[in-house]
C-alpha positions as CSV (number, residue, x, y, z in Angstrom):
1,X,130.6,21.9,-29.2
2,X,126.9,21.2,-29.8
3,X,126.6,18.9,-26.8
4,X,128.4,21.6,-24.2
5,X,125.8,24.2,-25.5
6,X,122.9,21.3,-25.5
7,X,124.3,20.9,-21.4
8,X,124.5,24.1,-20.5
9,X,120.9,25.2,-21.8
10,X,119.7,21.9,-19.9
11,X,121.7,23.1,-16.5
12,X,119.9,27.0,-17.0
13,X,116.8,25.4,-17.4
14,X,116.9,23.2,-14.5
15,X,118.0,26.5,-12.6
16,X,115.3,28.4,-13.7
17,X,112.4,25.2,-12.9
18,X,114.0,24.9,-9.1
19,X,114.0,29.1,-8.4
20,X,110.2,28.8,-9.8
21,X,109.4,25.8,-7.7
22,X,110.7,27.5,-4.7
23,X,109.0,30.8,-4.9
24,X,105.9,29.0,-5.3
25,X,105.8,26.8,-2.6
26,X,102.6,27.8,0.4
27,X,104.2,25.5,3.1
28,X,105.7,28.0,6.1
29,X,109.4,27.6,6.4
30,X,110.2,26.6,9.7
31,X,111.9,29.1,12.5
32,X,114.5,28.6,15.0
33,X,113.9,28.4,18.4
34,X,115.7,29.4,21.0
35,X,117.5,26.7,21.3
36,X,119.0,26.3,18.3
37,X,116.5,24.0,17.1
38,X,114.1,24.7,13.7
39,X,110.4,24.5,14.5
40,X,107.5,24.9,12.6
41,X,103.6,23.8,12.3
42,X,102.5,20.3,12.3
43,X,99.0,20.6,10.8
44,X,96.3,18.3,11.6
45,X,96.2,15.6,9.2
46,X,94.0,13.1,10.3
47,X,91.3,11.9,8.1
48,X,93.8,12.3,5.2
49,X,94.9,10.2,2.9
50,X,98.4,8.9,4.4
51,X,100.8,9.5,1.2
52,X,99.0,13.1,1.2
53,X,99.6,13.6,5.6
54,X,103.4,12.4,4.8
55,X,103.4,15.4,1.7
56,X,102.1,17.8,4.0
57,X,104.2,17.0,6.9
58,X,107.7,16.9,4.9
59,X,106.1,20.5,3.3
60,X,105.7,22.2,7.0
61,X,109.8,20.6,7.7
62,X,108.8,17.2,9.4
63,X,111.4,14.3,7.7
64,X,111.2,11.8,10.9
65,X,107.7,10.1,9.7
66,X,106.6,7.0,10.7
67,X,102.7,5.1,10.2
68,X,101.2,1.8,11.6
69,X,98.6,-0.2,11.6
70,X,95.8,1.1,13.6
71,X,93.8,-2.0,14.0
72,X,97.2,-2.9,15.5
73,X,97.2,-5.9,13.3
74,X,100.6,-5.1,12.4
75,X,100.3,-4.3,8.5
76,X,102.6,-2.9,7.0
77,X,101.3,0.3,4.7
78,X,103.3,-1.4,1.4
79,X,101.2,1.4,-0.4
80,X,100.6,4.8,1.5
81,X,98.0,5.8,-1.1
82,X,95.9,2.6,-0.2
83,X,95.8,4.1,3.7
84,X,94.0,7.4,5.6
85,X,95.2,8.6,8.8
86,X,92.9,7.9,11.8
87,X,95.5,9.7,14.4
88,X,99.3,11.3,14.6
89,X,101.3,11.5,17.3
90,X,102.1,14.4,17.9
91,X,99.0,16.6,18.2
92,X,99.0,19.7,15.5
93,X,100.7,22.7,16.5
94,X,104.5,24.3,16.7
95,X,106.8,21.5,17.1
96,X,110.3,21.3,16.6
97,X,111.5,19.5,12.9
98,X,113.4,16.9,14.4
99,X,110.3,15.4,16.0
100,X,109.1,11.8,15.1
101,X,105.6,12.4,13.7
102,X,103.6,8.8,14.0
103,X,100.4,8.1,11.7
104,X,97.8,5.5,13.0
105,X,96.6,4.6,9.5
106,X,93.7,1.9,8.2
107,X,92.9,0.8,4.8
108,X,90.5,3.1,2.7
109,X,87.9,1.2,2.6
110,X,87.9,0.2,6.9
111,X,86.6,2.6,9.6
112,X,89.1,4.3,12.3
113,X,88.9,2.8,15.5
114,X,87.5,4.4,18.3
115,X,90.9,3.7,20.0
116,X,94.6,2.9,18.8
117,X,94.8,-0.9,18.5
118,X,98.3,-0.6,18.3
119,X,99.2,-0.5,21.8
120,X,96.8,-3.2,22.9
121,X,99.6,-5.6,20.8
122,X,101.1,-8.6,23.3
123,X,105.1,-8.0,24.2
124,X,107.4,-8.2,21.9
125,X,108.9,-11.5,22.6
126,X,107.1,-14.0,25.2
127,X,109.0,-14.2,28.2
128,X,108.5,-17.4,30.1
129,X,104.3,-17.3,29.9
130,X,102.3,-17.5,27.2
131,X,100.5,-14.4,26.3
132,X,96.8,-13.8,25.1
133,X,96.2,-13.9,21.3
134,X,92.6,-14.5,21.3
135,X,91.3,-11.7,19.2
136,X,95.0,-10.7,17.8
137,X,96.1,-11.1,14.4
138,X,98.4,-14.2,13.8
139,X,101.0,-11.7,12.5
140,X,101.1,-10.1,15.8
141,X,101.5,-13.3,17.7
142,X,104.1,-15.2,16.0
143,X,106.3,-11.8,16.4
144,X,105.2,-11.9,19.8
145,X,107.0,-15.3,19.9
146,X,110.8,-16.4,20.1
147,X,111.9,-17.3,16.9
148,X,112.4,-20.6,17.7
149,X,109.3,-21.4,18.8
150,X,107.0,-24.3,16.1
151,X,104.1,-22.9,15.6
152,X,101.1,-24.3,13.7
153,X,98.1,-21.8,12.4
154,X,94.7,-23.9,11.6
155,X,91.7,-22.9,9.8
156,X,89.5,-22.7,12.7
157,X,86.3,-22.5,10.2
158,X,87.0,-26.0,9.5
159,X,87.5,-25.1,5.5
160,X,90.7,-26.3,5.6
161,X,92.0,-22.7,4.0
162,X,95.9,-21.6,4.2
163,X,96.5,-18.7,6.2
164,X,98.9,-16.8,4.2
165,X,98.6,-13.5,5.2
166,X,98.5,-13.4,8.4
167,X,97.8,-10.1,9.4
168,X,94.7,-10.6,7.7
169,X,93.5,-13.5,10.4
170,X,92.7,-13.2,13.9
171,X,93.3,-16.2,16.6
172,X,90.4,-17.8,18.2
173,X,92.0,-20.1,19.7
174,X,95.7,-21.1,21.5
175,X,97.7,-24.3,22.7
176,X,99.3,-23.6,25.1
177,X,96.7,-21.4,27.4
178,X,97.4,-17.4,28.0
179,X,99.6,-17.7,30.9
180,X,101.1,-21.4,30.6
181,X,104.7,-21.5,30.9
182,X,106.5,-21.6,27.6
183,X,109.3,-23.9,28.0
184,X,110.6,-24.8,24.1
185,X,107.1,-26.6,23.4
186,X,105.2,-25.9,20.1
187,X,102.4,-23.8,20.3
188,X,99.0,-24.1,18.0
189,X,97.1,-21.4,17.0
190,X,93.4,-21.3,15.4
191,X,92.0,-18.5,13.1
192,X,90.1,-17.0,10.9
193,X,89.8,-14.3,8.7
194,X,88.9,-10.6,10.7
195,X,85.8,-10.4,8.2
196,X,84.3,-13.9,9.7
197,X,83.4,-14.7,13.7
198,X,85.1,-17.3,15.3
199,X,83.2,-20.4,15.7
């Protein structure tokens, strides 16, 4: 008998937190369009923190959120607090819920660049020719790659160092050439760390 009346004080209290919650809220509830379709304000959230643009974004009735790397070194943002937003896609303003919002994001402690490095990325997969990695991070061009392509990653500073975490080195050098025709033969790469200059 104890435990029923221990539940249901537990379920009323629960009840009474969640009404409170919700009549507290300042996010704008989103409106239906003609269409059919909810839409409400995406504010700008650039210059945010990204775990505080994805809050404010899933407040205002945005749930389709996605962030990358806008270096375009192909990071993933393991830990949103550790990020800011440098742009979104869309632009701020009355957009339907159902629309992808995408943060361009860099680590707190980096500058924004003056332009999206994400779509300056080679293909996805190389097709016959060998694309141009100089400049790329070595994450981004063994994705770039088939699968089954051998590749070998040097230290190109001549320390001999393993490069482990890849989207933190850039290539300075490539075997085969940009443009060569890739044919099944192993391809070289030579980095070093996006801090240092290539020799």
């Amino acid at each position: 008998m104890r435990t029923r009346s221990v539940l249901a004080f537990l379920a009323a209290a629960a009840l009474l937190t969640l009404t409170a919650c919700e009549g507290s809220g300042t996010a704008t509830k989103p409106t239906q369009a003609k269409g059919g379709s909810d839409t409400a304000v995406l504010p700008d959230l650039m210059g945010k923190g990204l775990q505080s643009a994805q809050d404010q974004a899933q407040s205002a009735g945005f749930r389709r959120l996605a962030s990358h790397d806008a270096l375009g070194r192909g990071r993933a943002q393991a830990f949103d607090r550790n990020w800011k937003v440098c742009s979104q896609t869309p632009a701020p303003g009355t957009r339907p819920t159902d629309t992808k919002v995408d943060f361009g994001a860099v680590k707190l402690t980096e500058d924004c660049p003056a332009k999206d490095g994400s779509g300056e990325r080679p293909p996805s997969k190389a097709g016959g020719t060998m694309p141009a990695f100089t400049g790329k991070s070595v994450k981004v061009a063994r994705e770039a790659l088939d699968s089954s392509t051998s590749l070998t990653v040097k230290d190109a500073s001549g320390s001999g160092r393993m490069v482990l975490v890849e989207s933190n080195w850039q290539v300075c050098a490539q075997d085969p050439a940009a443009g060569a025709k890739l044919d099944g033969q192993p391809v070289r790469l030579e980095a070093v760390k996006f801090s240092e200059a290539c020799p």
